[in-house]
Backbone of each chain as ProteinMPNN parsed JSONL, in Angstrom:
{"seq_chain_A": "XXXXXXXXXXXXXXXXXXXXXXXXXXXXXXXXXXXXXXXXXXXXXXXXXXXXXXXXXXXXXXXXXXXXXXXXXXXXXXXXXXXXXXXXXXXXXXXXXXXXXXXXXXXX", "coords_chain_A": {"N_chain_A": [[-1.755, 10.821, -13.666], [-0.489, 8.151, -11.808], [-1.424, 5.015, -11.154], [-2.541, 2.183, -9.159], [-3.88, 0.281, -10.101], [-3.916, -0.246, -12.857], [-3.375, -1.482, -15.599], [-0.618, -3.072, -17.818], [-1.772, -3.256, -20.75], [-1.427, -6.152, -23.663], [-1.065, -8.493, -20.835], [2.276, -9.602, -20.355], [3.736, -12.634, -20.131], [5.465, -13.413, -18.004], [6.183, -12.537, -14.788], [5.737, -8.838, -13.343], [8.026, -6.261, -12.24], [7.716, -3.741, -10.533], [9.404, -0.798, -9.308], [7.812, 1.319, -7.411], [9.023, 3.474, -5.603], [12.453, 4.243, -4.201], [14.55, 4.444, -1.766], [17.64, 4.497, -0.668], [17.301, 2.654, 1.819], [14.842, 1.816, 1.593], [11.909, 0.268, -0.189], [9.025, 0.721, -2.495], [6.869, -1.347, -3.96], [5.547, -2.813, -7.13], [4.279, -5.423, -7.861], [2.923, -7.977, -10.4], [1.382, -10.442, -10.642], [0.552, -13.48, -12.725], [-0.634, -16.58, -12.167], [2.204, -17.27, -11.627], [4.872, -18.809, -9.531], [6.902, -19.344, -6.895], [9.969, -21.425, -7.501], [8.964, -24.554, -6.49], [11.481, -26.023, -4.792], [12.569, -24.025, -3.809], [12.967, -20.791, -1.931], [11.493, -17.699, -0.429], [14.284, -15.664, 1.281], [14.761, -12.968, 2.425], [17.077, -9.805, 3.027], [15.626, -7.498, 4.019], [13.043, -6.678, 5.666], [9.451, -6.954, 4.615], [6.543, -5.095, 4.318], [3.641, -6.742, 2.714], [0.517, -5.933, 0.519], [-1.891, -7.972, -0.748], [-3.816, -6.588, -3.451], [-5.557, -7.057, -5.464], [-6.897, -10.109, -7.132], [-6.292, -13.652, -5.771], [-4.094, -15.506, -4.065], [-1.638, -17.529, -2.481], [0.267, -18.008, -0.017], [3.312, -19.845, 1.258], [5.231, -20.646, 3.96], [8.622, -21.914, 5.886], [8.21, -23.103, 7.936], [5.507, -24.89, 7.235], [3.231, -23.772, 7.321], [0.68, -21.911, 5.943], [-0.525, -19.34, 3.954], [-3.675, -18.503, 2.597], [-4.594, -15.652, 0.53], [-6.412, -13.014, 0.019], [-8.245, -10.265, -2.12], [-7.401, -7.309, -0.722], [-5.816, -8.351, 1.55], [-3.157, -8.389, 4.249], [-0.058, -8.898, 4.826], [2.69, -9.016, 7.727], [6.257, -10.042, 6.673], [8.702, -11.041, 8.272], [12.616, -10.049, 7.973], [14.45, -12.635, 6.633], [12.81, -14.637, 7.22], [11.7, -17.401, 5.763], [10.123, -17.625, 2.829], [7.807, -18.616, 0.829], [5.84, -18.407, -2.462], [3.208, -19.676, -3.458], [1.165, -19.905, -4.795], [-0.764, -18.051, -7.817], [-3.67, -16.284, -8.355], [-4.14, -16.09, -12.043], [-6.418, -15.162, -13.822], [-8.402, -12.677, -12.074], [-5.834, -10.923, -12.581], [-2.874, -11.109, -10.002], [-2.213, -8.356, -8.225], [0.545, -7.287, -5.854], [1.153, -5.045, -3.468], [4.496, -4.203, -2.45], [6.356, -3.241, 0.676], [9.531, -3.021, 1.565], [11.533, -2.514, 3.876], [13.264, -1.554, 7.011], [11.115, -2.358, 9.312], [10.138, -3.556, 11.287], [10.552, -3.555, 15.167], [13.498, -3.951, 16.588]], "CA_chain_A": [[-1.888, 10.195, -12.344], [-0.193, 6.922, -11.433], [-2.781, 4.109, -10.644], [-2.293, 0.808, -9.224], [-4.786, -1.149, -10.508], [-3.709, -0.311, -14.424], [-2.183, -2.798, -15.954], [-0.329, -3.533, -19.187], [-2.302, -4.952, -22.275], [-1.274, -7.57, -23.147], [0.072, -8.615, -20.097], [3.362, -10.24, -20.539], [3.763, -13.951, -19.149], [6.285, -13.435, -16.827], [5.552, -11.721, -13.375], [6.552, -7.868, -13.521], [7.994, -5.941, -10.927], [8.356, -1.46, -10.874], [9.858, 0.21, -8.342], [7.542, 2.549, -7.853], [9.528, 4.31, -4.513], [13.285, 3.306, -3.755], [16.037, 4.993, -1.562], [19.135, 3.462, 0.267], [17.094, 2.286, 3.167], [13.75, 1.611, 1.662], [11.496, 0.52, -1.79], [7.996, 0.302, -2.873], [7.181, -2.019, -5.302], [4.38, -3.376, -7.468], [4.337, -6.702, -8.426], [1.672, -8.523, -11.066], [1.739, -12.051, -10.858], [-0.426, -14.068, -13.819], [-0.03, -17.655, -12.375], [3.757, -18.072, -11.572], [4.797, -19.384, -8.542], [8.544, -19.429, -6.809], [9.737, -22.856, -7.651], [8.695, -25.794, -5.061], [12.581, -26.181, -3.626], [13.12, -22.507, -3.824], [12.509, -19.279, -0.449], [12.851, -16.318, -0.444], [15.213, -15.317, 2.299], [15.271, -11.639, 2.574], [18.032, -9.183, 4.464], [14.899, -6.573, 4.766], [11.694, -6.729, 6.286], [8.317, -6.517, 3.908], [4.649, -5.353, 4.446], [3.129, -6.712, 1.454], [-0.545, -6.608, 0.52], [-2.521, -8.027, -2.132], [-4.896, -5.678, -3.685], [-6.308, -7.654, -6.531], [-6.68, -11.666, -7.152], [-5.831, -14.707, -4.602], [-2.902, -15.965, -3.645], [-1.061, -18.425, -1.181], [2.345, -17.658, 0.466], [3.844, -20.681, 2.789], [6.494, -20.374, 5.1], [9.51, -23.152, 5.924], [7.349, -24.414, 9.139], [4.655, -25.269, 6.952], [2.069, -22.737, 7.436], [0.45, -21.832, 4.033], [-1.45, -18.463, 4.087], [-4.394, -17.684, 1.22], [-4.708, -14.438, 0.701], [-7.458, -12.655, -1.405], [-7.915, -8.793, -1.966], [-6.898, -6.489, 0.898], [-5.39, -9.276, 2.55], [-1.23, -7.815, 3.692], [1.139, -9.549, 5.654], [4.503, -8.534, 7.575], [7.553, -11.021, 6.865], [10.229, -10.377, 8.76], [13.566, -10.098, 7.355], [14.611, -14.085, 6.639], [11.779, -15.275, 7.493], [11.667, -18.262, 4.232], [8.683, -17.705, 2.437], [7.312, -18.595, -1.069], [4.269, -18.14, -3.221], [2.724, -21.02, -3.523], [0.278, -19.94, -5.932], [-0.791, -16.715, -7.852], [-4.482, -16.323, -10.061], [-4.365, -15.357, -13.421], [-7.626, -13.858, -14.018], [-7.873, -11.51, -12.348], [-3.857, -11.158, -12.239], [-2.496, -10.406, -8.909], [-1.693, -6.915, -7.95], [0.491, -7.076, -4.998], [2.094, -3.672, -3.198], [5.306, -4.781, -1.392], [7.421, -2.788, 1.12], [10.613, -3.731, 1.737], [12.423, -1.817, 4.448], [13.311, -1.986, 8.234], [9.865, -2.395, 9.334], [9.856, -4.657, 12.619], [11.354, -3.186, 15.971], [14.476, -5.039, 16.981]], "C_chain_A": [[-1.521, 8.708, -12.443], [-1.32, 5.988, -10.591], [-2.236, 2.803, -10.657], [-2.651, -0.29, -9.852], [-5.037, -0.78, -12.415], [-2.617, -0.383, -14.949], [-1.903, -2.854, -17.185], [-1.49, -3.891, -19.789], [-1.113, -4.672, -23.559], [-0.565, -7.433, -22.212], [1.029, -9.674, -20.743], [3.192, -11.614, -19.575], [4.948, -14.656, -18.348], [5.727, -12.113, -15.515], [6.734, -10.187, -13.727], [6.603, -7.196, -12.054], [8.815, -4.613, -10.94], [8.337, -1.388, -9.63], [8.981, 1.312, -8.83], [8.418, 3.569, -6.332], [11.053, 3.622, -4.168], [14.818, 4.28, -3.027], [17.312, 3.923, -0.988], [18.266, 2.386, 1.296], [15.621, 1.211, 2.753], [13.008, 1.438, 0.602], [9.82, 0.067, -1.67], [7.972, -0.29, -4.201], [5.836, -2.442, -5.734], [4.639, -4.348, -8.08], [2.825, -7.549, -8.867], [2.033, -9.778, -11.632], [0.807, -12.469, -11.977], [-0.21, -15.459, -13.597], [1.311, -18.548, -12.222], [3.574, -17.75, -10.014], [6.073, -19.325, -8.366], [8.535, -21.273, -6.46], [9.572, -23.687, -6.29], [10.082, -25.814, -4.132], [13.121, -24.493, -3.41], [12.878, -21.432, -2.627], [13.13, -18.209, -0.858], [13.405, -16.014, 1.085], [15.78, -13.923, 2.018], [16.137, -11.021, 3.367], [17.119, -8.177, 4.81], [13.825, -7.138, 4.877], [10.886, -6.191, 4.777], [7.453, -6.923, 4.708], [4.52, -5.618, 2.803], [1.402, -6.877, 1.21], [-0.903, -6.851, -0.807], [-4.028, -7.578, -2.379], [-5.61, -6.514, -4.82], [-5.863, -9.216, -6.562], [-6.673, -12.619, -5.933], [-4.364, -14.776, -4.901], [-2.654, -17.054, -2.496], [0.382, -18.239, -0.99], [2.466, -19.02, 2.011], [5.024, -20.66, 3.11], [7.088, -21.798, 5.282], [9.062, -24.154, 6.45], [6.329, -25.123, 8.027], [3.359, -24.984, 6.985], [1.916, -21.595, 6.169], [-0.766, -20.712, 4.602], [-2.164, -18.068, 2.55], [-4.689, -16.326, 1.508], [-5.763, -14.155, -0.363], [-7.281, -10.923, -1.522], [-8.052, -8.471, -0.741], [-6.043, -7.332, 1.648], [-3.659, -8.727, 2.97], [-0.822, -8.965, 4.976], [2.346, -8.724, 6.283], [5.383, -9.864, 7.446], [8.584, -10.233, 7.212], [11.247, -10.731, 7.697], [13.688, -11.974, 8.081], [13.93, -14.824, 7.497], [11.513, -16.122, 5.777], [10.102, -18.364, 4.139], [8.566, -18.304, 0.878], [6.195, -18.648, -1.367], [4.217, -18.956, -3.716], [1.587, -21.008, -5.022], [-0.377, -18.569, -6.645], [-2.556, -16.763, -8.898], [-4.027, -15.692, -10.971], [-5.462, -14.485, -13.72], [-8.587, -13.817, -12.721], [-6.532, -11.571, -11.603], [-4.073, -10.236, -10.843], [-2.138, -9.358, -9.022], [-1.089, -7.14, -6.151], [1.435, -5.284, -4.831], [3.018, -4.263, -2.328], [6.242, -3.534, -0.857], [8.329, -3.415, 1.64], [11.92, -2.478, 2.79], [13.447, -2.458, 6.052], [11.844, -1.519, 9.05], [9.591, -2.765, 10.848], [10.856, -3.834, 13.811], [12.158, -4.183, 16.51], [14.641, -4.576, 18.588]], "O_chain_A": [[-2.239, 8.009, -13.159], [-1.904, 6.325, -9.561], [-1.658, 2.264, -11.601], [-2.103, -1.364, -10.102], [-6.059, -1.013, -13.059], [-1.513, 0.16, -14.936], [-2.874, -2.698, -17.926], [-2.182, -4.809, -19.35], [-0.432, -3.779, -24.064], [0.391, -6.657, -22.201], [0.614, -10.501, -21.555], [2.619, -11.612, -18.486], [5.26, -15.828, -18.133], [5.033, -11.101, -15.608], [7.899, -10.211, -14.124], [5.836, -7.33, -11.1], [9.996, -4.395, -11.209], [7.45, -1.811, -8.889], [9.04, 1.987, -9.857], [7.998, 4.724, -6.401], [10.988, 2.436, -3.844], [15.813, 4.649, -3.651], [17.54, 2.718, -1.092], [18.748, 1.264, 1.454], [15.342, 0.17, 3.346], [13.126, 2.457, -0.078], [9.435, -0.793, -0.877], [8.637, -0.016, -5.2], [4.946, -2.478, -4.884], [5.372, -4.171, -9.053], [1.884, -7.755, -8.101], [2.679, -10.108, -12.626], [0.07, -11.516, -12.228], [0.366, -15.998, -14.541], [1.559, -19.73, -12.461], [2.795, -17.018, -9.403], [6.737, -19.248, -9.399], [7.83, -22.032, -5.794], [10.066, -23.368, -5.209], [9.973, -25.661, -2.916], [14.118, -24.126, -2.789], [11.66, -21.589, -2.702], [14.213, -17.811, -1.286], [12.631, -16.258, 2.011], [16.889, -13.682, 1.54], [16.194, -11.477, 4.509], [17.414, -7.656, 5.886], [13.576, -8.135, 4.2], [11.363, -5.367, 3.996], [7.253, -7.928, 5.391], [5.064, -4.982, 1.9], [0.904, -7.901, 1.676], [-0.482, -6.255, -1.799], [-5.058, -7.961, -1.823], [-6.794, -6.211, -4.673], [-4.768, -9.595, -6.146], [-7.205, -12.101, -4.951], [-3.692, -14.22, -5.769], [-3.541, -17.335, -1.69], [1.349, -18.335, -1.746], [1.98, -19.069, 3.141], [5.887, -20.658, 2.232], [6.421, -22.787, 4.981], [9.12, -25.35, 6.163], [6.545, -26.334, 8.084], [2.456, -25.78, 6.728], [2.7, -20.785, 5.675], [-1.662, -21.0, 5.395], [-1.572, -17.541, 1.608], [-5.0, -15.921, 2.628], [-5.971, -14.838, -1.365], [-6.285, -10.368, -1.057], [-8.632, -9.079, 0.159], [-5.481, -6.742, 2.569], [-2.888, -8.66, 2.013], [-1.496, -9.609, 5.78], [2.954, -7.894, 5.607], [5.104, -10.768, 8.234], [9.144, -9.237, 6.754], [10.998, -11.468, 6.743], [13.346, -12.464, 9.157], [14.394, -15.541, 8.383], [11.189, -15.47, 4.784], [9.231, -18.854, 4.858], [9.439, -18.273, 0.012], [5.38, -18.965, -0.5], [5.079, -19.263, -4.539], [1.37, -21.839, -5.904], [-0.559, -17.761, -5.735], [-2.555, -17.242, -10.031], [-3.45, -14.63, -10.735], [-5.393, -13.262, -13.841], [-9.363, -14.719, -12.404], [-6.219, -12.043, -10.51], [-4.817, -9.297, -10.561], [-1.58, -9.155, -10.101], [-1.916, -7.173, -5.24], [2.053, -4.63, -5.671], [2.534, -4.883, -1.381], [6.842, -2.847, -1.685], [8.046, -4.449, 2.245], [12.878, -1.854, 2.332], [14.11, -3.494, 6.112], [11.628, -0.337, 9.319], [8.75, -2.128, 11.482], [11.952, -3.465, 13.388], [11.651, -5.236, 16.898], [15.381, -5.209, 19.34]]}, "seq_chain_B": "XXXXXXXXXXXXXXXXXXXXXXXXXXXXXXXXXXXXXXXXXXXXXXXXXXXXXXXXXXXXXXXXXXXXXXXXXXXXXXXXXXXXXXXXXXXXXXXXXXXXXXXXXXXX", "coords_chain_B": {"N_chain_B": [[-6.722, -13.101, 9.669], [-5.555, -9.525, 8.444], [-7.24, -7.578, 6.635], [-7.309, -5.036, 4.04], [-9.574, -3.873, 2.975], [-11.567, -4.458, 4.797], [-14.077, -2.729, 6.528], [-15.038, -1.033, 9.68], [-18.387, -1.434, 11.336], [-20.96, -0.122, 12.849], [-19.5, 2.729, 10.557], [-18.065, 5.165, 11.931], [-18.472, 8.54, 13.169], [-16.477, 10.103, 12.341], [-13.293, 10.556, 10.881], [-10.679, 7.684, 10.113], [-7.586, 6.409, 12.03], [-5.598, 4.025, 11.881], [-2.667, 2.68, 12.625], [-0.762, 0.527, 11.576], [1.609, -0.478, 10.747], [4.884, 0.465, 12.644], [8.031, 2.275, 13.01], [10.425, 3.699, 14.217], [11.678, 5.286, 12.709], [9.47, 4.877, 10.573], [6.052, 4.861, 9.548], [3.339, 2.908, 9.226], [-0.094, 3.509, 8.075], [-3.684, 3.021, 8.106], [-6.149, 5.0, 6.894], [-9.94, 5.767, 6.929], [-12.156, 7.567, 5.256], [-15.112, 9.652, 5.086], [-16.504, 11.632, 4.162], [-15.249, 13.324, 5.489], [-12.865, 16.821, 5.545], [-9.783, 18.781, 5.501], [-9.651, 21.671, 7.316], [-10.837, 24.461, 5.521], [-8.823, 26.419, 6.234], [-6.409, 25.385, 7.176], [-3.525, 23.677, 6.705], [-1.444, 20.47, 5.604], [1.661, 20.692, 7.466], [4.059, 18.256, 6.824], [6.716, 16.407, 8.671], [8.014, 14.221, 7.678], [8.336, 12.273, 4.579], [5.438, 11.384, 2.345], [3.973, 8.292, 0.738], [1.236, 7.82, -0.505], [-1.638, 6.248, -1.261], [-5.028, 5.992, -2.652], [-7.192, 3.496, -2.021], [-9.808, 2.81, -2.449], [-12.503, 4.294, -3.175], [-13.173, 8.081, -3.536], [-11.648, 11.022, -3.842], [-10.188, 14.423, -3.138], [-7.26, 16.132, -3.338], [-5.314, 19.372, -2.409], [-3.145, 21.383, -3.169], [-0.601, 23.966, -1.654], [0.502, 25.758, -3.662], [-1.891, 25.76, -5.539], [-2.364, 23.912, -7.211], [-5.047, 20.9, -7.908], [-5.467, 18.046, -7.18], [-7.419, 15.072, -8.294], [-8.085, 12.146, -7.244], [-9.086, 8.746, -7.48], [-9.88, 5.508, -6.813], [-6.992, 3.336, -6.717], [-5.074, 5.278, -7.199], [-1.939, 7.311, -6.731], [-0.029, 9.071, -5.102], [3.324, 10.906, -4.285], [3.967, 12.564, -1.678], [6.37, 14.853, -0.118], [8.7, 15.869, 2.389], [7.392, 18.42, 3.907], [5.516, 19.468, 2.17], [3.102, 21.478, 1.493], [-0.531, 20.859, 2.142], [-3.77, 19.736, 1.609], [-6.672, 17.689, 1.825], [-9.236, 17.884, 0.024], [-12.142, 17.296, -0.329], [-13.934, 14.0, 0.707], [-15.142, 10.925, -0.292], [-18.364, 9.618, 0.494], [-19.599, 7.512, 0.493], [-18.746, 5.132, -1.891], [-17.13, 4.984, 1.106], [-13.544, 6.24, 1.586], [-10.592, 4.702, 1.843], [-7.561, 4.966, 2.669], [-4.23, 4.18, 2.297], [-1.054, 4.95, 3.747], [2.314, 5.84, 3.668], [4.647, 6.403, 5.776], [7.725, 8.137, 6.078], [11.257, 8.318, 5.48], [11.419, 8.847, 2.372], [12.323, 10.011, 0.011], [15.08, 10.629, -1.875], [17.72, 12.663, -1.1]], "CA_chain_B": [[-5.994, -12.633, 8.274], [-5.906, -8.736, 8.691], [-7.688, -7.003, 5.438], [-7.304, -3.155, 4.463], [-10.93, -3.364, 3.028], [-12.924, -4.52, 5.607], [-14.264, -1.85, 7.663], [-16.089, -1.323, 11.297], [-19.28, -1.201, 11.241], [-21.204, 0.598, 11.785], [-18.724, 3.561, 10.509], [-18.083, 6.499, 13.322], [-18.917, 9.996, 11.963], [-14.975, 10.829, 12.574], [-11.759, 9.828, 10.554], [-10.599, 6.722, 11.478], [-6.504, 6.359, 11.397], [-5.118, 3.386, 12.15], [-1.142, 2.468, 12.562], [-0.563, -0.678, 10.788], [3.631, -0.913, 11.433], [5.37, 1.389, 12.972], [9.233, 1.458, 14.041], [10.692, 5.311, 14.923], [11.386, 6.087, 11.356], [8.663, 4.736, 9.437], [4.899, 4.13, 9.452], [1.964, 2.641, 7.839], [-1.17, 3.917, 8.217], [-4.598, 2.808, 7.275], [-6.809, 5.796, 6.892], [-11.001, 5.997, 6.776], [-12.63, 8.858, 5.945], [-16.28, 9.484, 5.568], [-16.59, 12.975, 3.691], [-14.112, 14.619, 6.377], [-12.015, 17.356, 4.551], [-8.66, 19.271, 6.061], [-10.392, 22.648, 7.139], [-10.041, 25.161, 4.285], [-7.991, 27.128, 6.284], [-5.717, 24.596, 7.32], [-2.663, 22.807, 5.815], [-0.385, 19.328, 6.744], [2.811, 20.38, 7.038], [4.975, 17.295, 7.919], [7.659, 16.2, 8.848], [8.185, 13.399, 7.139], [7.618, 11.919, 3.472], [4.395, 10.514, 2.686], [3.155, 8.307, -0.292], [-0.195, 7.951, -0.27], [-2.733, 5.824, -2.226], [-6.618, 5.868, -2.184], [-7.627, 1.818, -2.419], [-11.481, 2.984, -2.509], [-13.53, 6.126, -2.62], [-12.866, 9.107, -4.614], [-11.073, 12.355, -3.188], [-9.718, 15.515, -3.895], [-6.069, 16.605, -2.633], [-5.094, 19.932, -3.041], [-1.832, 21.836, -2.551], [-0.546, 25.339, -1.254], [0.47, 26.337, -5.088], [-3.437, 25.847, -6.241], [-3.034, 22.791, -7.882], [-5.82, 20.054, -7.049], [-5.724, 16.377, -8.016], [-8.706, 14.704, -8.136], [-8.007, 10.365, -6.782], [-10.032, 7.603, -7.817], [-9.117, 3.719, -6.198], [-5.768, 2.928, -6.787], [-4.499, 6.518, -7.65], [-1.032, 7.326, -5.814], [1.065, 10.398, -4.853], [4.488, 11.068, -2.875], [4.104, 14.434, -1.096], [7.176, 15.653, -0.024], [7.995, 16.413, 3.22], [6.67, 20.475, 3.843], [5.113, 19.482, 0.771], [2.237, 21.67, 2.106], [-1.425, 19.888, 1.718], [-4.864, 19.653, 2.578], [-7.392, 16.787, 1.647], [-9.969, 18.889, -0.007], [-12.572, 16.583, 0.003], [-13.662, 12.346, 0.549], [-16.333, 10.532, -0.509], [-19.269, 9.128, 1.689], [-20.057, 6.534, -0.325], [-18.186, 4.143, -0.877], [-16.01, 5.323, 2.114], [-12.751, 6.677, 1.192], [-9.637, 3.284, 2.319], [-6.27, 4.955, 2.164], [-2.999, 3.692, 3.168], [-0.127, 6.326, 3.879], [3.692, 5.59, 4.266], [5.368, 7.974, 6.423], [9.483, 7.967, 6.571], [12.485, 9.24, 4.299], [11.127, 8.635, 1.067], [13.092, 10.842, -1.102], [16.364, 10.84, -2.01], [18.101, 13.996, -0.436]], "C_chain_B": [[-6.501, -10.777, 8.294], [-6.293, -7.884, 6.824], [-7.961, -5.24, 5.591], [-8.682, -2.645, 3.719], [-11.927, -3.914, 3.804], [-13.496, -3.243, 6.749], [-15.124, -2.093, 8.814], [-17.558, -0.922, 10.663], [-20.167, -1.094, 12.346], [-19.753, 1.544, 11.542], [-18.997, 4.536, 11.401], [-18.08, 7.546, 12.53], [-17.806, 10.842, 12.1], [-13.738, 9.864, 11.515], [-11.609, 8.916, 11.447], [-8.81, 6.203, 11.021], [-6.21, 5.376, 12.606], [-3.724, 2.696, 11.578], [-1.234, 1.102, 12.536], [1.122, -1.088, 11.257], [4.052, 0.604, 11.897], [6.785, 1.197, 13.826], [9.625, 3.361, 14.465], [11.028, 6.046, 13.649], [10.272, 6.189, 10.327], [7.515, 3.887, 10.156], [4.019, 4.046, 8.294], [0.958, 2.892, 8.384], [-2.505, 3.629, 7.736], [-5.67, 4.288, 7.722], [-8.256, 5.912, 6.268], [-11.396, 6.95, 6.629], [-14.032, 8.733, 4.97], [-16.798, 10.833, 5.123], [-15.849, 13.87, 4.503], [-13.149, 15.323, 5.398], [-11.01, 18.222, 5.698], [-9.685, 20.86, 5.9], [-10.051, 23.812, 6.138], [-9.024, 25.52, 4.721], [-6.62, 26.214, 7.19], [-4.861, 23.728, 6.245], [-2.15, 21.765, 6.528], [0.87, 19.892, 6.204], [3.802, 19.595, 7.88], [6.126, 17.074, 7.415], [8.777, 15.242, 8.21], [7.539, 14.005, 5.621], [6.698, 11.116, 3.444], [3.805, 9.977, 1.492], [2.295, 7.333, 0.404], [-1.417, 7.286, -1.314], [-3.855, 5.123, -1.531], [-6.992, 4.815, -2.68], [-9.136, 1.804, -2.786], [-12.015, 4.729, -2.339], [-12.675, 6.956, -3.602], [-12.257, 10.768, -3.515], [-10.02, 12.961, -3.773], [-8.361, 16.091, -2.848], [-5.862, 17.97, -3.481], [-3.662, 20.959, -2.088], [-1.895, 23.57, -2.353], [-0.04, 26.498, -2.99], [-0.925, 26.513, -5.887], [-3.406, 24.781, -6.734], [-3.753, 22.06, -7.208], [-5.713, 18.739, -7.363], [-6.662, 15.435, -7.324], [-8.222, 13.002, -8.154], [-9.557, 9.706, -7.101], [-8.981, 6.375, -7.091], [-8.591, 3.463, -7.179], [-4.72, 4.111, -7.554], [-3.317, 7.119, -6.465], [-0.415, 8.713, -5.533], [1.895, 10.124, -3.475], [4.715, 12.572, -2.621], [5.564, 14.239, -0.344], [7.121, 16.072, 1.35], [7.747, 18.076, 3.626], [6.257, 20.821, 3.209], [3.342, 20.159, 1.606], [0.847, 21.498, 1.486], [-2.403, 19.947, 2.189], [-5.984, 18.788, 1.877], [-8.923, 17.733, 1.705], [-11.553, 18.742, 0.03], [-12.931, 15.144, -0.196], [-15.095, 11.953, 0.575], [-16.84, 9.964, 0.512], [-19.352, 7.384, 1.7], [-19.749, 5.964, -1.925], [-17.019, 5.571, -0.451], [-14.345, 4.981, 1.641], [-11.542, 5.787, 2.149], [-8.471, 4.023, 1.692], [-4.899, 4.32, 2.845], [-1.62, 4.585, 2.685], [0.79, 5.691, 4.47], [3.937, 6.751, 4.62], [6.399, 7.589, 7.231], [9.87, 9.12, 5.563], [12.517, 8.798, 3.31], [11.431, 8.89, -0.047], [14.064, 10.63, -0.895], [16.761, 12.288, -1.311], [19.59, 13.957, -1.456]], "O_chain_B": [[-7.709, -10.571, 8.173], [-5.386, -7.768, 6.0], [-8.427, -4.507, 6.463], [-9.014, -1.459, 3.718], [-13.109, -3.834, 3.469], [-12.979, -3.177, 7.865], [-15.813, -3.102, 8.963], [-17.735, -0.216, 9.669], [-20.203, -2.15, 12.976], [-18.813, 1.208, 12.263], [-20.172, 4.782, 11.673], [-17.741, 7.523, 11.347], [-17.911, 12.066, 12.03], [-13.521, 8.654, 11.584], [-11.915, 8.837, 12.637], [-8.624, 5.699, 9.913], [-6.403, 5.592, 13.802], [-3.604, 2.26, 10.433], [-1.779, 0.503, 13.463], [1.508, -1.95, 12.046], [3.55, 1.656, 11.5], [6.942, 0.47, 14.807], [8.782, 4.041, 15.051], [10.732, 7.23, 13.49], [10.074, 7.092, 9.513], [7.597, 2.896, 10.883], [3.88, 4.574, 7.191], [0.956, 2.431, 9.526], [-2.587, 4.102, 6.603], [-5.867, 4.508, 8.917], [-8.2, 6.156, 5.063], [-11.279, 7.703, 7.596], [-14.083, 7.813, 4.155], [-17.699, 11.23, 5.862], [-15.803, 15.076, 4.257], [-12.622, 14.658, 4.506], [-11.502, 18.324, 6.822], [-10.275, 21.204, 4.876], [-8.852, 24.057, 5.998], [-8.024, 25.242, 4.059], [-5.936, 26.944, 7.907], [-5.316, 23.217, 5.222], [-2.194, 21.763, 7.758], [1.251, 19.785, 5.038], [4.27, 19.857, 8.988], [6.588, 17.319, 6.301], [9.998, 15.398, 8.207], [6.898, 15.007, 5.301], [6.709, 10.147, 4.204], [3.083, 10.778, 0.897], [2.42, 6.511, 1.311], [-2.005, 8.03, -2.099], [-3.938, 4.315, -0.606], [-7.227, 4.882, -3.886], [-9.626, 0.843, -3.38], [-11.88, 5.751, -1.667], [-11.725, 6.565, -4.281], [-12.821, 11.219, -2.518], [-9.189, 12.507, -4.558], [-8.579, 16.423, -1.683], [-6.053, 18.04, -4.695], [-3.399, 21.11, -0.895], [-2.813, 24.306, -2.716], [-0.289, 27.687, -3.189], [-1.024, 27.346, -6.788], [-4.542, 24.326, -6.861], [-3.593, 22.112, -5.989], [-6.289, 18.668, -8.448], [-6.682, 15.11, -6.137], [-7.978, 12.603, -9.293], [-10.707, 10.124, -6.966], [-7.762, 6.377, -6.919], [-9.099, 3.321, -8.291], [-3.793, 3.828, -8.313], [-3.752, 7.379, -5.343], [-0.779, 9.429, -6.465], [1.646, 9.613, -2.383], [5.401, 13.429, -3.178], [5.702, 13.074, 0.03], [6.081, 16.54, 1.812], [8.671, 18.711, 3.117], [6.166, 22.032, 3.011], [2.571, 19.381, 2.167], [0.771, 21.904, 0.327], [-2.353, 20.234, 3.385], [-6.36, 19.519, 0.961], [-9.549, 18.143, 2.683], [-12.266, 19.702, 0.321], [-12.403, 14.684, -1.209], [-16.001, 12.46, 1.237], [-16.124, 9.705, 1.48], [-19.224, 6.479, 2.524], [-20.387, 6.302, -2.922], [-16.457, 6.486, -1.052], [-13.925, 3.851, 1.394], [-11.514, 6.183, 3.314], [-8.239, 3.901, 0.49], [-4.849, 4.069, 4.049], [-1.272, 4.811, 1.526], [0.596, 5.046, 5.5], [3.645, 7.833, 4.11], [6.414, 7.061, 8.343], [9.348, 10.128, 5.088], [13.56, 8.227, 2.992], [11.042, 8.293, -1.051], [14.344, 10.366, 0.274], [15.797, 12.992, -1.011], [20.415, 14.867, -1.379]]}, "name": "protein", "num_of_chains": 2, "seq": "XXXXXXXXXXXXXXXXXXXXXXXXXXXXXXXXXXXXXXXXXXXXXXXXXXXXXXXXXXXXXXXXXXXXXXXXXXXXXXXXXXXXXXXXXXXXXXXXXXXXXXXXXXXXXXXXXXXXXXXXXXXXXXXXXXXXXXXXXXXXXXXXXXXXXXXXXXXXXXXXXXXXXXXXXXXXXXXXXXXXXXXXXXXXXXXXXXXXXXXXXXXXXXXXXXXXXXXX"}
């Protein structure tokens, strides 16, 4: 049985990131942050839409305007497609667990 | 800040399914349940693909071949769609927090 919340030992000290679901259109992903952060001048600028939540740890994700969201467990988000975001900050113990979808999500 | 473990309170003595995104191909679902089980003699068969992971609570899925797989929080599966199914039973305590994608999840 596949389980989210079991994690490498040792974790590695770079952020990892499994496809666990991925067709043409659409991917699930798990991502386990330990502390890294997307650099200060850096966004991401996606072409798809993500729900992402974070199931384990804190976090902070701020946006271009300047609106900085903490997040803790359970906490999800939608970002639209290019909508500039970045992760501002990730804990280490206990390492983030987020789940991210990445599809067409938002009705146009 | 919307969180997928906070629940109502008190809890209602019924499943409680709530649509999180939804566009015409694909939803998200947050799903409560409360010892409710799929009646024996009943199956889901849908239409869609659906993966499926239990964030809390303990429950038993079991399929139209006999196999059963027994979930613990953060335990995942991608049923298939006509992947025929019935949620055999969900804990009371703690109350059973799943969240269910439902699109075209498989490759074809």
């Amino acid at each position: 049985m596949n389980n989210i919340f079991q994690l490498p030992f040792p974790l590695p000290p770079i952020e990892i990131v499994e496809t666990l679901v991925k067709t043409e259109q659409f991917r699930i992903e798990r991502i386990i942050s330990t502390g890294q952060a997307t650099p200060p001048d850096q966004w991401y600028d996606q072409v798809q839409d993500e729900w992402v939540i974070l199931l384990q740890g804190q976090a902070t994700v701020s946006y271009e305007d300047g609106r900085e969201v903490a997040l803790i467990a359970g906490d999800y988000l939608l970002i639209a497609a290019h909508e500039k975001h970045r992760v501002k900050e990730t804990s280490v113990d206990p390492p983030c667990i987020w789940l991210a979808i990445h599809g067409s999500l938002v009705k146009n």
